[in-house]
C-alpha positions as CSV (number, residue, x, y, z in Angstrom):
1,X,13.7,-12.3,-26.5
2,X,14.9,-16.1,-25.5
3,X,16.9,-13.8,-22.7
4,X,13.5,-12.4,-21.4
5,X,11.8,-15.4,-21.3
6,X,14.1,-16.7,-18.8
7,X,13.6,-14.5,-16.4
8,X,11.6,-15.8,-13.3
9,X,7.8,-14.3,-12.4
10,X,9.0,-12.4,-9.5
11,X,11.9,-11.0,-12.1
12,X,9.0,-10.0,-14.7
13,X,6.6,-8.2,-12.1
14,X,9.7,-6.0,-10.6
15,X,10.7,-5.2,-13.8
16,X,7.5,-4.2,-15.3
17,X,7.1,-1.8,-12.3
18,X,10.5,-0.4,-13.3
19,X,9.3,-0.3,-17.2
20,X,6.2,1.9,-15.4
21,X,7.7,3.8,-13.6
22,X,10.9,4.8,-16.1
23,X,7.4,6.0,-18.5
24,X,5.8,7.8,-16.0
25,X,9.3,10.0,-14.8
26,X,9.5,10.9,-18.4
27,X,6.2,12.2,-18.9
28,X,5.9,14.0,-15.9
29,X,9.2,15.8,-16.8
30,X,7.3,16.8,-20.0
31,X,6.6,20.7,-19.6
32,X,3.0,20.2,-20.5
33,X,2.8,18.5,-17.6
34,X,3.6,21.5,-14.7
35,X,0.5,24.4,-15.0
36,X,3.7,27.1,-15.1
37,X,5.2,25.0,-18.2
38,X,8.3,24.1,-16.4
39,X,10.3,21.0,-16.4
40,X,10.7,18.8,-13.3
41,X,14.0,17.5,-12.7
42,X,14.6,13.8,-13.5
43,X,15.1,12.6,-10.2
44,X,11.6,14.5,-8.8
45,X,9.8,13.0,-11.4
46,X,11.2,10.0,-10.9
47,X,10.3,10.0,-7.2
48,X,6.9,11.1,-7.8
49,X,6.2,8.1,-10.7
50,X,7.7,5.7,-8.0
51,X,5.4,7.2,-5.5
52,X,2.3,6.8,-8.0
53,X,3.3,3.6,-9.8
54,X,4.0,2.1,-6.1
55,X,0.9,3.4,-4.6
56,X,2.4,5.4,-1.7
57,X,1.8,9.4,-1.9
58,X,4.5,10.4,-0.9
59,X,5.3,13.4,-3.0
60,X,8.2,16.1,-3.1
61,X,6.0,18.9,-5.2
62,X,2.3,19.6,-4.4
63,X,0.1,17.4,-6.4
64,X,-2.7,19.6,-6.9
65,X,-1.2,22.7,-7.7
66,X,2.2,21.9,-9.8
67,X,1.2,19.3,-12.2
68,X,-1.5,20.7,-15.1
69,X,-4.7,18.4,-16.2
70,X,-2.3,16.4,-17.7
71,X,0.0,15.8,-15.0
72,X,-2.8,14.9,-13.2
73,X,-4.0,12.6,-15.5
74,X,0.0,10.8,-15.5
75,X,-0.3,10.4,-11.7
76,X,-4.0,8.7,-11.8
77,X,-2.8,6.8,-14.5
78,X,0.1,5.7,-13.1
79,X,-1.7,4.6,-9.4
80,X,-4.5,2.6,-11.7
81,X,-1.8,0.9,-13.0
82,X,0.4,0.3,-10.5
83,X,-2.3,-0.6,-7.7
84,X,-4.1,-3.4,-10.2
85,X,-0.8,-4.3,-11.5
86,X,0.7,-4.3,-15.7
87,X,-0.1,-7.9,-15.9
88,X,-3.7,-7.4,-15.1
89,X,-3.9,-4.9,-17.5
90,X,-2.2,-7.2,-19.7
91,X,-4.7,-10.0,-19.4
92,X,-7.7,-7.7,-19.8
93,X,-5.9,-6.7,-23.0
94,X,-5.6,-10.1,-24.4
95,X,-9.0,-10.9,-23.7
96,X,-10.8,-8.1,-25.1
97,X,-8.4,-9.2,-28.4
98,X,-9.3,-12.7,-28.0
99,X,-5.9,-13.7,-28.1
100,X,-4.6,-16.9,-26.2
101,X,-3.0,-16.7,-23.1
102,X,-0.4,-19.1,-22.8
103,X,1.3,-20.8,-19.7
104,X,4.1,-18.4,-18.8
105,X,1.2,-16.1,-19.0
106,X,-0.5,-17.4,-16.6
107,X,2.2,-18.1,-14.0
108,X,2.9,-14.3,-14.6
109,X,-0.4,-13.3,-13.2
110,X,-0.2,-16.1,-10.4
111,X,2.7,-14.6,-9.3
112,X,1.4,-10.9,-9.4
113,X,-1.5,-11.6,-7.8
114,X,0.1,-13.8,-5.2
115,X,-1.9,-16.9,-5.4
116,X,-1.0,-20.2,-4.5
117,X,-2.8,-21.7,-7.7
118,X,-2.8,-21.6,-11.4
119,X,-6.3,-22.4,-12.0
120,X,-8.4,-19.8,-12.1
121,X,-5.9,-16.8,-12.3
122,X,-7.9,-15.7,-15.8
123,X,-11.1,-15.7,-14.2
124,X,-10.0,-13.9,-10.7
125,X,-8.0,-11.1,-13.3
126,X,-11.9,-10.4,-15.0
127,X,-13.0,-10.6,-11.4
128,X,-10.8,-7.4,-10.1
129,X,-11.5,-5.7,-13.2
130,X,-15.0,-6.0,-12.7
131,X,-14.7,-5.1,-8.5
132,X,-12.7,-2.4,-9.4
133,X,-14.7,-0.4,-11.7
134,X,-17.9,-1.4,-9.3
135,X,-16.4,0.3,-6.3
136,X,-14.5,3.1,-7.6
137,X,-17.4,4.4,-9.8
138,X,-20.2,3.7,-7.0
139,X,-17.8,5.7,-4.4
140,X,-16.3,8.2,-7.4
141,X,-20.5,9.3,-7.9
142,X,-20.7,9.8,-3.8
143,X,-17.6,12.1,-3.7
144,X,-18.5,14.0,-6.7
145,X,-22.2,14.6,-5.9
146,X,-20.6,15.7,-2.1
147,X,-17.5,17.9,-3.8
148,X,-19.9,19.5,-7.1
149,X,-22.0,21.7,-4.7
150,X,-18.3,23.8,-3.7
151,X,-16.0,23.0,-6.5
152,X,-18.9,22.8,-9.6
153,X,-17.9,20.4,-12.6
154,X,-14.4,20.4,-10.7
155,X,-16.1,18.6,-8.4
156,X,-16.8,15.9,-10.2
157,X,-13.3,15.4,-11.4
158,X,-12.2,15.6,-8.0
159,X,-14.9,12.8,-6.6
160,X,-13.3,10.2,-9.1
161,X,-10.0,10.8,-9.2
162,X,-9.8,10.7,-5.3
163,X,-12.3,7.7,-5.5
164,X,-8.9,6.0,-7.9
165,X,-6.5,7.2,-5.2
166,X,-8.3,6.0,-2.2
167,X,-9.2,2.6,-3.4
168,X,-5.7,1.9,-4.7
169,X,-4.2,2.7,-1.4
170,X,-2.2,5.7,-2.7
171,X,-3.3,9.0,-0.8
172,X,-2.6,11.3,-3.6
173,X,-4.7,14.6,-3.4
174,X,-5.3,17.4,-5.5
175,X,-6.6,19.9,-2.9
176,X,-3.6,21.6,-2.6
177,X,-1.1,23.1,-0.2
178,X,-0.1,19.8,1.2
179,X,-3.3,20.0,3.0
180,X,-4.5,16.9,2.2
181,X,-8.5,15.8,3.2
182,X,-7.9,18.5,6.8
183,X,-10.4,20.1,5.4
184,X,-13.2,17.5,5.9
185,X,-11.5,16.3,9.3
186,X,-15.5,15.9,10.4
187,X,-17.7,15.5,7.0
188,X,-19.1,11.4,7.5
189,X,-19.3,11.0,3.7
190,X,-16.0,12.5,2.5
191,X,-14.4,10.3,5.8
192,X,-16.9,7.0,5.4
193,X,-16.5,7.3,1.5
194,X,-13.0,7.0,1.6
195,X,-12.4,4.9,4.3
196,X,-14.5,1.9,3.1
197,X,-12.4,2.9,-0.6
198,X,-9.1,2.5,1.1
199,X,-10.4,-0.8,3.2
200,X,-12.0,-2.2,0.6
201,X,-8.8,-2.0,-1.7
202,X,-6.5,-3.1,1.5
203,X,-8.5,-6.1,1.8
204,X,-7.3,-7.9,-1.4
205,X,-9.3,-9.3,-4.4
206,X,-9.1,-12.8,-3.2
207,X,-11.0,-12.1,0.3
208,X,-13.4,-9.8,-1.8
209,X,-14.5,-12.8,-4.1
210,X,-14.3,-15.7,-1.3
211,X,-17.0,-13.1,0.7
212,X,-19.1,-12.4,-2.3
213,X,-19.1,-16.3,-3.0
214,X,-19.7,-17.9,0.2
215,X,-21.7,-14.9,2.3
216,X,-21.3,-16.7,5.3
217,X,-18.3,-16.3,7.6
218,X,-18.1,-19.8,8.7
219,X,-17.5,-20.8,5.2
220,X,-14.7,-18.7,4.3
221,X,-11.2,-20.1,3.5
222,X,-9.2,-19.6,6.6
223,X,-7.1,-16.8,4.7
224,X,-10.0,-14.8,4.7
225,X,-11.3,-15.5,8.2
226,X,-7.7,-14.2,9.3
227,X,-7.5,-11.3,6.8
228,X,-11.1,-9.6,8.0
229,X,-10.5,-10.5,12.0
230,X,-7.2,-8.9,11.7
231,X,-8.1,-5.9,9.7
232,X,-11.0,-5.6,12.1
233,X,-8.8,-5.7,15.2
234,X,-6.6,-3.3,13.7
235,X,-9.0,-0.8,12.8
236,X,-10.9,-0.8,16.4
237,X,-7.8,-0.9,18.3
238,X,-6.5,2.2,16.0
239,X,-9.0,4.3,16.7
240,X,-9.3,3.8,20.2
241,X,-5.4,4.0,20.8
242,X,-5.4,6.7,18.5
243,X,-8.4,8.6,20.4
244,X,-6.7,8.2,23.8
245,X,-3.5,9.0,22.7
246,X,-4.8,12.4,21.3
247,X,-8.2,13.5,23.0
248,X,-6.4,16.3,24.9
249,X,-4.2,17.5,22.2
250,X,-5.5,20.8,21.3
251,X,-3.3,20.4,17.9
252,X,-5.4,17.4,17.0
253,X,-7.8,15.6,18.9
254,X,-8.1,18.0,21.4
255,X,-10.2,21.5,19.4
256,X,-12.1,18.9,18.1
257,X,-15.9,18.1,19.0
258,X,-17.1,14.6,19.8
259,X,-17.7,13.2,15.9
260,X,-15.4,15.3,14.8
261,X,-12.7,13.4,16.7
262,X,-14.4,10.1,16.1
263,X,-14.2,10.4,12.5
264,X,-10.9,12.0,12.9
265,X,-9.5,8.9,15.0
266,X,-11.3,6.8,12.3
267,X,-9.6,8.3,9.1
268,X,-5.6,8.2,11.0
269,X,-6.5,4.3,11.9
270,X,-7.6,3.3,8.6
271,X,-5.0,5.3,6.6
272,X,-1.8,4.1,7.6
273,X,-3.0,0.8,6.2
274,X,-1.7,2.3,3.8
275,X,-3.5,4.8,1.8
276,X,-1.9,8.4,3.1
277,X,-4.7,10.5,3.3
278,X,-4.5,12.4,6.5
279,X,-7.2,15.4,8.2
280,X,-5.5,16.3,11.1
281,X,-1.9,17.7,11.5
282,X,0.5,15.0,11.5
283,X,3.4,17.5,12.8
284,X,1.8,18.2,16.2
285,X,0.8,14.1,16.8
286,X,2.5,13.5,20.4
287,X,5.7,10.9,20.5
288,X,3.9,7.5,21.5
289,X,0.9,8.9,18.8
290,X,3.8,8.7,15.8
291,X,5.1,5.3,17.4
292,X,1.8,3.7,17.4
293,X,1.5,5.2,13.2
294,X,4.6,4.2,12.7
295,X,3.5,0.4,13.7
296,X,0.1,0.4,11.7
297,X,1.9,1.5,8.6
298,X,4.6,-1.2,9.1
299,X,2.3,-3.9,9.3
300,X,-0.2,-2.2,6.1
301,X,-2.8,-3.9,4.3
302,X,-3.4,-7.7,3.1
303,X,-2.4,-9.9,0.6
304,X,-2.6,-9.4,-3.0
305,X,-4.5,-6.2,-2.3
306,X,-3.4,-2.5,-3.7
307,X,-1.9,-1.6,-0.5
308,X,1.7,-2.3,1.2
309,X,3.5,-3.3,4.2
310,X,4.5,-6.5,5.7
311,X,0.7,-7.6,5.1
312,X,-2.2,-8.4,8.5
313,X,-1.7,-12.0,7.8
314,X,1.7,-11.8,8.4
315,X,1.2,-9.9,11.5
316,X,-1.2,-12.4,12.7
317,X,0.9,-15.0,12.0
318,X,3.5,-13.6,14.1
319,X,1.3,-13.0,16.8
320,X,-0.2,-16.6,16.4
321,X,3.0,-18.3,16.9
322,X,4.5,-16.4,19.8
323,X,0.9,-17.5,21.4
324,X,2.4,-21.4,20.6
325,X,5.4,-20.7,21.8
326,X,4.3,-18.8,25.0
327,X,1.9,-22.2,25.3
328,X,3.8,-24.6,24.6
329,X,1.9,-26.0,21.4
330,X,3.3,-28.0,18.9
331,X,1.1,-27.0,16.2
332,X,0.0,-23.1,14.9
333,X,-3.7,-23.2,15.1
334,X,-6.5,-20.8,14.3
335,X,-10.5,-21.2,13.5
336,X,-9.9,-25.1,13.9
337,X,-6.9,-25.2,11.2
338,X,-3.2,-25.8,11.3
339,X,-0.7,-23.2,9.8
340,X,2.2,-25.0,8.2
341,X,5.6,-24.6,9.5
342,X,6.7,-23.1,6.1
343,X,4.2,-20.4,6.2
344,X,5.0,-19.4,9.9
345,X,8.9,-19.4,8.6
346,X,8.3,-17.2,5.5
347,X,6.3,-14.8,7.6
348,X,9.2,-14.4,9.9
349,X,11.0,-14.0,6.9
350,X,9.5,-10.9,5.2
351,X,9.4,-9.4,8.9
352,X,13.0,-9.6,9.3
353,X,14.0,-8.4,6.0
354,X,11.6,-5.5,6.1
355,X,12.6,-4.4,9.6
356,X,16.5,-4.7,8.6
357,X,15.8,-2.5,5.2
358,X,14.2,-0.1,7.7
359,X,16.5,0.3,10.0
360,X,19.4,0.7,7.2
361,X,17.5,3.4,5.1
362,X,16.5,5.0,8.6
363,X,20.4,5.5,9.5
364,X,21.3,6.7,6.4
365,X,18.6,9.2,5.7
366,X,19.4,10.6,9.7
367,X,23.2,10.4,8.1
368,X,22.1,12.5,5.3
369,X,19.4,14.8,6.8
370,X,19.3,17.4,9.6
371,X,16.3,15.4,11.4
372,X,15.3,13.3,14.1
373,X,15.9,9.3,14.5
374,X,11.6,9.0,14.9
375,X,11.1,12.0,11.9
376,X,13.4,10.4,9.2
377,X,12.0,6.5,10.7
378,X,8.7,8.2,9.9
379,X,9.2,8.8,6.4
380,X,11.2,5.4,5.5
381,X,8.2,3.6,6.8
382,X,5.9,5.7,5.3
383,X,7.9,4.7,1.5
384,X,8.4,1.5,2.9
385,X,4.9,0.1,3.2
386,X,3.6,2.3,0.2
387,X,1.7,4.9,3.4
388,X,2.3,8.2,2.0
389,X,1.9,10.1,5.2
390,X,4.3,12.2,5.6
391,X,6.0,15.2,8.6
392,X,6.8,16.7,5.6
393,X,10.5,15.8,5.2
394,X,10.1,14.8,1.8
395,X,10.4,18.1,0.3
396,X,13.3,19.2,1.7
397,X,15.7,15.9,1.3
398,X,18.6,15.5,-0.8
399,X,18.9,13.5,-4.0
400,X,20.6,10.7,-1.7
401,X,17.7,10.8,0.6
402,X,14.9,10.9,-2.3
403,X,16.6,7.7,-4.0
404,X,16.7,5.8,-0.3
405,X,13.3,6.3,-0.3
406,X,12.2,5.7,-4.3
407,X,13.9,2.0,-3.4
408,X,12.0,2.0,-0.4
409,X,8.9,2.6,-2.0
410,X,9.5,0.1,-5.0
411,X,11.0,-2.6,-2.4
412,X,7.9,-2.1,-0.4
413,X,5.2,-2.3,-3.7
414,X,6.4,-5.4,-5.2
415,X,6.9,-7.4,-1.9
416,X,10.4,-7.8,-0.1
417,X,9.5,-11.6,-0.6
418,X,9.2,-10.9,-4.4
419,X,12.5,-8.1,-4.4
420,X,14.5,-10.6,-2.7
421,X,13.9,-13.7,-5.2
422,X,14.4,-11.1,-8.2
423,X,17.9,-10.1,-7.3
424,X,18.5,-13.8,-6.7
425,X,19.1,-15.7,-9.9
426,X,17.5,-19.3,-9.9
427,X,19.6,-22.3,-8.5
428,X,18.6,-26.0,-8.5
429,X,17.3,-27.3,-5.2
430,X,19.8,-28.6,-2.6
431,X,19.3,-32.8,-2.4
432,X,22.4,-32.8,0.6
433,X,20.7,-32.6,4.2
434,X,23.8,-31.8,6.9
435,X,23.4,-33.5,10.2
436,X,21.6,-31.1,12.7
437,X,22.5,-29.7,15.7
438,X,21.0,-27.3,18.3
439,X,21.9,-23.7,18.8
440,X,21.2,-22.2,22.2
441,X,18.9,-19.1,22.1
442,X,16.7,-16.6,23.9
């Protein structure tokens, strides 16, 4: 116990994930899981319960006709829990038992729900709880009142469940076939319901209860001016990209009528940010269409938020300081602010990292895999930032291959930033400053 308690937060949140995910490979492989009452193999249910813990969707058997009720049931569980997070859970626990929750408690669910400070971290926890059940029952009653009229009670079932998938950012399905929501490529409140789910979840909690507090943009915290003008951006630019890079594709855009492509540019801009659902076929995309995927997926969703990626802030902030660089400018500036030097380095960071893990995995799943370069860089990104989308090369990989991509997807959930200090056992901080001397570069 006295061993546990010195671990570090960021050493407690990725092994909790692991303690989640270890559960969830065990009781998928239970034969009451699988509607034929067969056993998946340890390292397919270990992909999948990474997949679902992580939030991602990527999946190497077909969700909605392989696993029973039950298995079903796992999966949902599973994305609940890994999109809010153990130590959520956790908190809600404690409260409801009014039991105490003590310091290292607390610096726990700072750390999980990436905050820069203690106070309040109780308060936001009851917060998401309360968000979360708001949104995913409001948009769980739209999708089953759309999905009862052709599925009956099913229907039902299938409007909250997807509802829990959407809003954690996970892209899980249950309509079988691998076909995920292609058969509503132009129905406005299957699209709308779970676009706004999947936004809404990729916004993080903090932005959600700044915008609910203040109501007025001008009074936001400069976090959440650059998380909603980023997301924005991203969405509008993704759809028009998206609908020029496709409109005369006849295997996508191009047999499609005018909403039906708008809605269908809509759904690919918003997913890759990084929920997974997709309703067109991702096979026939052109090259520079998969490039320009590939890109949204790596940069994800925002901070502290259900979905994955190197986050829009950090995006922005790359962008942002280029622009100072480019200028001239001392100083990072943005809505009448400075950005700290230490904020711009750290985002430059996490980019670096997460484009070096990419490019590794990348090479060895093309090592290990009869596929193209931009295919198997598909997929790692996909795992990577917690996407889901998918060419399909996940069902036909080897066991090397599937456990490149289960530490890809587990990497990618708990934040490289988070990975990397976990690995790293704690050292005292350096008083010794060498002399400096400039490098020449560019």
């Amino acid at each position: 116990m006295n061993q546990i308690r010195r671990f570090s937060p960021s050493q407690r949140i990725a092994l909790t994930f692991v303690g989640l995910i270890l559960a969830g490979a065990l009781l998928l492989m239970l034969p009451i899981a699988s509607t034929d009452g067969s056993s998946l193999s340890f390292v397919d249910a270990l992909f999948t319960a990474t997949s679902a813990s992580c939030v991602t969707g990527l999946v190497v058997v077909d969700t909605g006709t392989y696993f029973s009720v039950f298995g079903q049931l796992v999966v949902i569980a599973l994305i609940q829990l890994g999109g809010l997070g153990l130590v959520l859970f956790a908190t809600l626990f404690s409260v409801v038992m009014r039991k105490k929750i003590d310091l290292q408690s607390r610096l726990n669910i700072q750390a999980s729900l990436n905050q820069n400070e203690l106070d309040g971290v109780v308060r936001m926890s009851l917060r998401i709880a309360k968000y979360t059940a708001a949104i995913e029952t409001f948009f769980g009653t739209v999708l089953a009142l759309r999905f009862f009229p052709e599925y009956g009670w099913k229907g039902i079932y299938f409007g909250y469940w997807h509802a829990i998938s959407a809003f954690c950012n996970a892209g899980f399905d249950l309509f079988g076939h691998y076909q995920s929501l292609t058969a509503y490529v132009g129905d406005p409140v299957v699209n709308l319901s779970i676009c706004l789910c999947i936004i809404l979840g990729g916004l993080g909690f903090a932005v959600m209860r700044d915008v609910l507090k203040k109501r007025n943009f001008r009074r936001l915290k400069l976090h959440s001016k650059l998380v909603l003008t980023s997301t924005a951006a991203l969405i509008v630019v993704g759809t028009v990209v998206i609908a020029f890079l496709e409109g005369h594709n006849p295997g996508t855009l191009g047999s499609l009528s005018g909403s039906d492509a708008f809605w269908a540019s809509f759904m690919q801009s918003v997913s890759p940010r990084t929920a997974g659902f997709n309703t067109i076929d991702l096979n026939s995309l052109r090259i520079p269409t998969m490039i320009f995927i590939i890109l949204l997926m790596f940069i994800g969703a925002s901070p502290a938020s259900t979905g994955g990626g190197i986050k829009t802030t950090t995006f922005a902030l790359i962008l942002l300081n280029i622009s100072q660089v480019v200028r001239g400018c001392s100083e990072c500036e943005i809505f009448g602010r400075r950005v700290g030097d230490d904020t711009i380095f750290q985002a430059f960071a996490i980019t670096s990292m997460s484009i070096l893990w990419v490019v590794f995995a990348t090479l060895l799943v093309t090592c290990l895999e009869d596929t193209s370069f931009l295919y198997a860089l598909f997929e790692v990104v996909s795992a990577f930032a917690t996407v889901g989308l998918s060419t399909g090369l996940s069902q036909h990989i080897c066991t090397a291959s599937k456990l490149i991509l289960i530490l890809s997807m587990y990497a990618g959930r708990v934040g490289f930033m988070t990975f990397a200090l976990a690995l790293m056992a704690q050292k005292p901080e350096k008083h010794i400053h060498y002399p400096k001397e400039n490098i020449i570069i560019g």
